[in-house]
Structure formats: structure tokens, C-alpha cells
C-alpha positions as CSV (number, residue, x, y, z in Angstrom):
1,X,123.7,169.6,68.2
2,X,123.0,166.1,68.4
3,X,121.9,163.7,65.4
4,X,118.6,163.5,66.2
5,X,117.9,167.0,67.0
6,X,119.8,168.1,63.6
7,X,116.9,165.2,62.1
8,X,114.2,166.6,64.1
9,X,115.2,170.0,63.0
10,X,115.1,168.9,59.1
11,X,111.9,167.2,59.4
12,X,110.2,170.5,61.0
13,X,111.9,172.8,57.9
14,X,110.6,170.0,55.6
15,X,107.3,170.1,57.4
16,X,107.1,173.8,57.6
17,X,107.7,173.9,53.3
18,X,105.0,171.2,52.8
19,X,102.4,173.0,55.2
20,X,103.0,176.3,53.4
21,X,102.7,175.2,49.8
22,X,99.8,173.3,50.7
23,X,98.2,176.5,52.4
24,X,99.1,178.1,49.5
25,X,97.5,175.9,47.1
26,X,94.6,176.5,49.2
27,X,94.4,180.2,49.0
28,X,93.9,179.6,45.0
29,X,91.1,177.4,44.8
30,X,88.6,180.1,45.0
31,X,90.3,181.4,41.8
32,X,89.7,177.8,40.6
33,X,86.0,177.4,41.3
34,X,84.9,180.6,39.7
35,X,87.3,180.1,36.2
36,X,85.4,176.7,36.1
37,X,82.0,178.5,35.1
38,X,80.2,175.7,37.0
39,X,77.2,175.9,39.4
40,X,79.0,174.6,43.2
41,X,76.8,171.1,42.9
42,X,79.0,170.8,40.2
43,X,81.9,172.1,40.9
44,X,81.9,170.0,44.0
45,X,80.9,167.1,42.5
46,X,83.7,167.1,39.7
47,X,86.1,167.9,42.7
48,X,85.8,164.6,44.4
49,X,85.2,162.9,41.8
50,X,88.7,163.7,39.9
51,X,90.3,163.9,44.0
52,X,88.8,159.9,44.6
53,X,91.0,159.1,41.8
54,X,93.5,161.4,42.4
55,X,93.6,160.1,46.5
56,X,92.8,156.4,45.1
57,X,95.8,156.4,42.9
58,X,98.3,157.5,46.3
59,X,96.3,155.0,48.4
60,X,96.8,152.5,46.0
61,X,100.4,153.3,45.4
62,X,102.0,153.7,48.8
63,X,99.8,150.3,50.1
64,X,97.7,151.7,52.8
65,X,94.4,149.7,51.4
66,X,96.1,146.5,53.3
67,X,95.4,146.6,56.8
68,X,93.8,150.0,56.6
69,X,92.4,149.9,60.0
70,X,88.7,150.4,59.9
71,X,86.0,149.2,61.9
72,X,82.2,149.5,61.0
73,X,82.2,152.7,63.9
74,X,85.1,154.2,62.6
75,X,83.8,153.8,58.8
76,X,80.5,154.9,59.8
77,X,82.0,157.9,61.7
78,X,84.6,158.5,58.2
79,X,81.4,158.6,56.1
80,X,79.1,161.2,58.7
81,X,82.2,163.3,58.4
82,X,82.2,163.1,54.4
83,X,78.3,164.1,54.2
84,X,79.9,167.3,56.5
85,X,82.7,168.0,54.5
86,X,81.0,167.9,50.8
87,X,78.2,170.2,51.9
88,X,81.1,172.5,53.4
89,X,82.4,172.9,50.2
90,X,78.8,173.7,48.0
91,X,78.1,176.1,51.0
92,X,81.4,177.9,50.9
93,X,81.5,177.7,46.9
94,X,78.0,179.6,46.7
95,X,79.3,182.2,49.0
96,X,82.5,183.2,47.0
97,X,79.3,184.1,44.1
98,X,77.2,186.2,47.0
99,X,80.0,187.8,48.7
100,X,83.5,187.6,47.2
101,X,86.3,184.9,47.8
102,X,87.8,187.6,50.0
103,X,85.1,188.1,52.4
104,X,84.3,184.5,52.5
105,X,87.3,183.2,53.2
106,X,87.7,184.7,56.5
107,X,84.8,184.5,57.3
108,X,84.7,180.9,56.4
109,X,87.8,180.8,59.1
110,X,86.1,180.9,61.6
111,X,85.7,177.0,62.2
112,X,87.7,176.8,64.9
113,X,85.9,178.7,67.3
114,X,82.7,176.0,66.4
115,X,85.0,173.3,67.1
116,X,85.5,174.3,70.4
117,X,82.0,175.4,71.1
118,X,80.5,172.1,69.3
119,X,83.1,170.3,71.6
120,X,81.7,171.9,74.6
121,X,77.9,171.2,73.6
122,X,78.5,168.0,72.7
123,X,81.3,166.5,74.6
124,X,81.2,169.1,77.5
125,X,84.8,169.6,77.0
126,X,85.7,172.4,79.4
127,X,85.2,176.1,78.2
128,X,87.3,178.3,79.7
129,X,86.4,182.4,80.2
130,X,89.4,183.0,77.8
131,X,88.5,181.0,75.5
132,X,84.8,182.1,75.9
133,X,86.2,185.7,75.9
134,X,88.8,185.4,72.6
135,X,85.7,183.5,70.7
136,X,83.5,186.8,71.6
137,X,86.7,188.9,70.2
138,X,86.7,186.4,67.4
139,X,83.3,187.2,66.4
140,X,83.2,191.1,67.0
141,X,86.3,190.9,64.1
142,X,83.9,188.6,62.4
143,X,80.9,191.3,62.4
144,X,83.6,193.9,61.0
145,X,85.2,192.2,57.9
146,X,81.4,190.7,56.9
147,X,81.0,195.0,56.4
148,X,77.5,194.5,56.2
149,X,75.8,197.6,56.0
150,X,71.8,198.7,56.2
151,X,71.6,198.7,52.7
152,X,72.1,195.1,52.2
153,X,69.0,194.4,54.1
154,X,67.2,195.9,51.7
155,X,68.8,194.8,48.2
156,X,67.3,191.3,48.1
157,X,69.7,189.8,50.5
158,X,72.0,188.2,48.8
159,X,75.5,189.7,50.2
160,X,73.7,188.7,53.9
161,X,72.9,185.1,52.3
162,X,76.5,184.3,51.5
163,X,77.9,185.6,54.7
164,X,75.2,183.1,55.9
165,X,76.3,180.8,53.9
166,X,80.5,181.0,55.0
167,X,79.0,180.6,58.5
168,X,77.1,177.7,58.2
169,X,80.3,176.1,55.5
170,X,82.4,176.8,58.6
171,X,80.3,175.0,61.1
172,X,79.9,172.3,59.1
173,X,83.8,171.9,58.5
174,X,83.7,172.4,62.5
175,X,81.6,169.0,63.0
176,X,83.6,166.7,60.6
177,X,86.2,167.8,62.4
178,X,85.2,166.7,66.4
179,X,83.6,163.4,64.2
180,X,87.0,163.0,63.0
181,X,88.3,163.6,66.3
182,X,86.8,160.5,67.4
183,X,88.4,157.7,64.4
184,X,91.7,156.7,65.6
185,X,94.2,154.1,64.0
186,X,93.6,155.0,60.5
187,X,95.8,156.9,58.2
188,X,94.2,160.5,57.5
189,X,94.5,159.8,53.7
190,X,92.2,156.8,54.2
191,X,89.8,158.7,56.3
192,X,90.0,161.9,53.6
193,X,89.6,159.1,50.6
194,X,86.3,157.8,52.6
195,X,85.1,161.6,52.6
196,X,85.6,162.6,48.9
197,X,84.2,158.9,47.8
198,X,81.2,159.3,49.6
199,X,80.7,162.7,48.5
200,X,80.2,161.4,44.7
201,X,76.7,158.9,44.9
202,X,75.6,161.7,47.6
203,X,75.8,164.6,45.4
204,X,74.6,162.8,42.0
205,X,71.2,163.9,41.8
206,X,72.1,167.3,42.3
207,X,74.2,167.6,39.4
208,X,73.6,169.3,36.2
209,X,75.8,167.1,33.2
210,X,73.6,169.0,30.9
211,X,74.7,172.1,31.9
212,X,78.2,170.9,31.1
213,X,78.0,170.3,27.6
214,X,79.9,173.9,26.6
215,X,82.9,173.6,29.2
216,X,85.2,173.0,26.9
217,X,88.9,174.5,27.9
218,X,87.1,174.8,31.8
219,X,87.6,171.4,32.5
220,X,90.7,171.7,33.3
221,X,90.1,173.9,36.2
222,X,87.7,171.3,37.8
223,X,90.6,168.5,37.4
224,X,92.8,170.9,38.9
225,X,90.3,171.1,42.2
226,X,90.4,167.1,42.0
227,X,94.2,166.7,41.5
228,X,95.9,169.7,43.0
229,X,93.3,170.8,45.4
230,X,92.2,167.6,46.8
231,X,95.0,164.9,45.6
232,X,98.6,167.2,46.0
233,X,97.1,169.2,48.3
234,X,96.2,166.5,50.7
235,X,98.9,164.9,50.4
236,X,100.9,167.5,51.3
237,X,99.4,168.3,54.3
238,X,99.3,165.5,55.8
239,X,103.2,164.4,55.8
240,X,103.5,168.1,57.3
241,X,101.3,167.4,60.0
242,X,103.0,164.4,61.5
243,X,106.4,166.9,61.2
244,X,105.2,170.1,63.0
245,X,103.6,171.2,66.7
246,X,100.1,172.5,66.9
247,X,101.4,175.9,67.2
248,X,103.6,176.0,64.2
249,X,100.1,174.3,62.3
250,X,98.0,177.2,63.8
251,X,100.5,180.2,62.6
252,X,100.9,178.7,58.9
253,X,97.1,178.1,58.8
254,X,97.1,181.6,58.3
255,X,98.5,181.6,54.8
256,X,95.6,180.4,53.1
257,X,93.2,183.4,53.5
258,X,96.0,186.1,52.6
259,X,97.2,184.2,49.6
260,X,92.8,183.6,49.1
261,X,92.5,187.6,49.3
262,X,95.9,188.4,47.2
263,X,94.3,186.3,44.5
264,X,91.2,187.7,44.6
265,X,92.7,190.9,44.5
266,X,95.2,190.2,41.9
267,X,92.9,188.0,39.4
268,X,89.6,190.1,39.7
269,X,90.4,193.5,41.6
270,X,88.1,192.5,44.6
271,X,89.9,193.9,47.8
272,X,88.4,194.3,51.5
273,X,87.8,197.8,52.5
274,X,89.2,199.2,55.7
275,X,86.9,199.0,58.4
276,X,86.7,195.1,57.0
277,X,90.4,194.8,57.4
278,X,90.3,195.9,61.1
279,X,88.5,192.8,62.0
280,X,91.0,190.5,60.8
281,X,93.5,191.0,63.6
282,X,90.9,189.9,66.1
283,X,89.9,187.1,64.0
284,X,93.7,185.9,64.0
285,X,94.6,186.9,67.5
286,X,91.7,184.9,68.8
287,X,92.1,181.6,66.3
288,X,96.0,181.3,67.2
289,X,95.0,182.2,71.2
290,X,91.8,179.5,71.1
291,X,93.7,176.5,69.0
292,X,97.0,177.2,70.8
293,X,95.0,177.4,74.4
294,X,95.4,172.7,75.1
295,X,98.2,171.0,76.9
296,X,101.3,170.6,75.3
297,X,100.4,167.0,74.9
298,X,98.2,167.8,72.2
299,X,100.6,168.7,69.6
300,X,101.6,166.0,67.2
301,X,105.5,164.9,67.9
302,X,108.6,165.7,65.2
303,X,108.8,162.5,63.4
304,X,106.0,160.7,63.7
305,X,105.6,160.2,60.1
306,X,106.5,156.6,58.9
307,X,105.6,155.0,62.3
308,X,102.3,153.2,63.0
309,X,99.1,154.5,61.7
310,X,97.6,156.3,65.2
311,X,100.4,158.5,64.3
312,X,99.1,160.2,61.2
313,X,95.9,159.8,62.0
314,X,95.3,163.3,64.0
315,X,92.1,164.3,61.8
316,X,91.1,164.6,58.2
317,X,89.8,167.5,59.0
318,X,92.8,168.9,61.0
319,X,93.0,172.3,62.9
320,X,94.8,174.3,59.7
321,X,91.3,175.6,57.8
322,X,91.6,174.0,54.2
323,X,88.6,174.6,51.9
């Protein structure tokens, strides 16, 4: 084995260990939001408030404001994708309150089947039949582990409304991701920092700071979304990313819903049934089949950390699903 395969090997283990704790991170957050006791608008709004300073902080530490690459298109681009992002998360956030963090997590995974279908409406990027075909599978899982059942239609709606609302959360994450697609030479911190900055003057009047008042103790879960959810966790990420091939990215993306649906099971007893859980295979067969299905060119290369910017600058919004 030669020196720099033995490197390239290291940096793919190191990789592989930063992708999975940040995936795992991810699968608690839903664990976090609820503990907090606050309304999403807030719950959001806290989160990027406490993640700008928590991003900021790195930013500011490793240098990266300096010749940070930007151009009023790729800015303007950086901030569309933030208005995306923040409503992804108050959309996904009032679905783990009409559904459960189980169910609307996967369902919620579903973004990149919208990528690729908002890439073909929009770009006309070429849509295969596979891809067309493992999508359909994709959603036929997706109709199963939603386990919607007549009754709901007539209960007031509100299990329907937050499987609504994971859907449109996901196809929202799907178009900051192809706007993201499109903003090259800039670190993804940069671009991430842009998002979570934005999302602060944008969700202001939509905060409650009375409703605040008795958090007490709780606070601490909302500066752990900041911190650990937004800060560590994208951190983390994103030094795996320049480490790891697409395929390795897709498998380990996989590790946020079960840790999301362990926790939920674990911390508040919610579990899916079983016909649910036979539509999670499909789900999984058909993400890994649709994100793996581009040329090999497409995957970042071992070891492009550390060189220039273009490098880590795949997406903020990269093809792992992170809430």
C-alpha cells in the first residue's frame, strides 16, 4: 500500500466517523425541539440565532471571512437558499407536533427525489425511466409509512396536515439545494452562515418573546439546536464531505432517521407500526438507487479538504438529509 493510498484511506475512516456523528446528532434534534416547549417560529428562530454565533465564531476563527468568495449572484443565490432552508425547518418542526418525529422524519426524506424532479422542471436535467420508476417506488413506500387511514379524514385533519407539512419541508430543502447547486467558489460554511443569518431579520415578526418568559431550564435545549445542531453539527459535516464519495454520503445519510425513530421510541414510546415499516425499504432502496444513479465524476475526491475553496464548496444543502 502506497503512502498516499494508506492517507487516502485515513481521511475516508476519518470522514466516515465525522459523517456518522454528525448524522447522528441529527437523528436527536427532534428530541430537542419538542423538550424546548417552544412554538417552531420560535424554536427556529432561537436555532439560528444561537447557530449565527455558533457558525460566526468558526468562520471567524479559522479566517474564511478574508477572501470569502462571493459575488452579488452568488450572495443573492446564498440568501434565496436561506429563505428555503428556515421555512424547511418551521415546516418540518410543526410536523413532528401533527404526526410524530418518527413518521416525519422519513417522510421528510424524501428530498431527494424533489431534487431530481425540481432539477428536471427547472434545469431539464435528464430523467431517466429508472429514475422515474425508483421515484414512483419511492413514493408507493412513502404512501405506506404516512399509514394514513380513513379515519384521519374525518378527525379534523391534523395527522394529514403534518404529513403535508414533511412534504412540503422536504421540497423546500429540495430547492435550496439545486439553488445551492448553482454557488461555486465559496466554502459551504460561508454559504450555511449566509442561510442561518438571514433566517434571523426574516423570522422576527413571527416570534413570540412573550411567550418565552417561563422557559427557564428549556433554554438550554434551544442553544443546543444553535450550537450542536447547527454549529458542531455543520461543522462536522462538512470536513466529511470533502473526505468521502457520493455513495459512502448516500449509505450514511441513512443514519439520521433510524437514530430520529430510536429516539422517539426510546424518549416518548412513539414507534411506527408495521405496515408503516414496510415502506421504508422502498424509501431507502430508491434514495440510495436515485442519488447514486450520476457519473462517477460527481462524487467529491478523497482529500479535497484543505485545498482551494471550489473544493468544499459542493452544497450547503448537500445530498445527506440533515434537518
Amino acid at each position: 500500500m502506497t503512502s498516499q493510498t494508506s492517507s487516502q484511506t485515513a481521511s475516508q475512516h476519518k470522514g466516515t466517523a465525522q459523517l456518522t456523528a454528525a448524522m447522528v446528532l441529527s437523528g436527536t434534534l427532534g428530541v430537542f425541539v419538542v423538550e424546548s416547549g417552544a412554538s417552531p417560529f420560535n424554536v427556529v428562530f432561537f436555532r439560528v440565532l444561537f447557530g449565527a454565533l455558533a457558525l460566526g465564531g468558526y468562520v471567524l476563527a479559522r479566517g474564511w471571512l478574508r477572501n470569502h468568495g462571493f459575488t452579488p449572484r452568488t450572495l443573492g443565490l446564498a440568501v434565496l437558499g436561506g429563505v428555503f432552508i428556515v421555512f424547511n425547518w418551521v415546516l418540518l418542526f410543526q410536523s413532528y407536533e401533527n404526526t410524530s418525529i418518527s413518521v416525519a422524519t422519513v417522510v421528510y426524506h424524501t428530498q431527494p427525489f424533489y431534487v431530481v424532479l425540481l432539477g428536471a422542471l427547472l434545469f431539464r436535467e435528464r430523467l431517466t425511466a429508472a429514475r422515474t420508476g425508483w421515484i414512483a417506488v419511492a413514493f408507493a413506500g412513502l404512501i405506506l409509512v404516512s399509514g394514513v387511514t380513513p379515519g384521519d379524514f374525518a378527525d379534523g385533519g391534523g395527522y394529514l396536515l403534518g404529513i403535508g407539512q414533511a412534504l412540503l419541508a422536504a421540497l423546500l430543502y429540495g430547492l435550496s439545494t439545486v439553488v445551492t447547486k448553482h454557488i461555486t467558489g465559496v466554502r459551504p460554511h460561508l454559504i450555511a452562515l449566509v442561510q442561518v443569518v438571514v433566517g434571523i431579520p426574516l423570522l422576527l415578526p413571527f416570534a413570540d418573546f412573550g411567550a418565552m418568559s417561563g422557559t427557564g431550564a428549556d433554554w438550554g435545549w434551544l442553544v443546543g439546536l444553535g450550537v450542536i445542531h447547527t454549529g458542531l453539527m455543520y461543522v462536522l459535516m462538512y470536513a466529511a464531505y470533502a473526505q468521502l464519495p457520493t455513495a459512502k454520503i448516500a449509505v450514511l445519510a441513512f443514519v439520521y432517521p433510524a437514530v430520529a425513530m430510536v429516539m422517539d421510541w426510546a424518549v416518548y414510546g412513539h414507534h411506527i407500526g408495521l405496515v408503516q415499516a414496510l415502506g421504508i425499504p422502498l424509501i431507502v432502496a430508491a434514495s440510495l438507487k436515485v442519488t447514486l444513479a450520476r457519473t462517477p465524476a460527481s462524487a467529491p475526491a478523497p482529500g479535497t479538504a484543505g485545498r482551494a475553496p471550489e473544493a468544499a464548496s459542493r452544497t450547503a444543502t448537500p445530498v445527506a438529509s440533515e434537518a
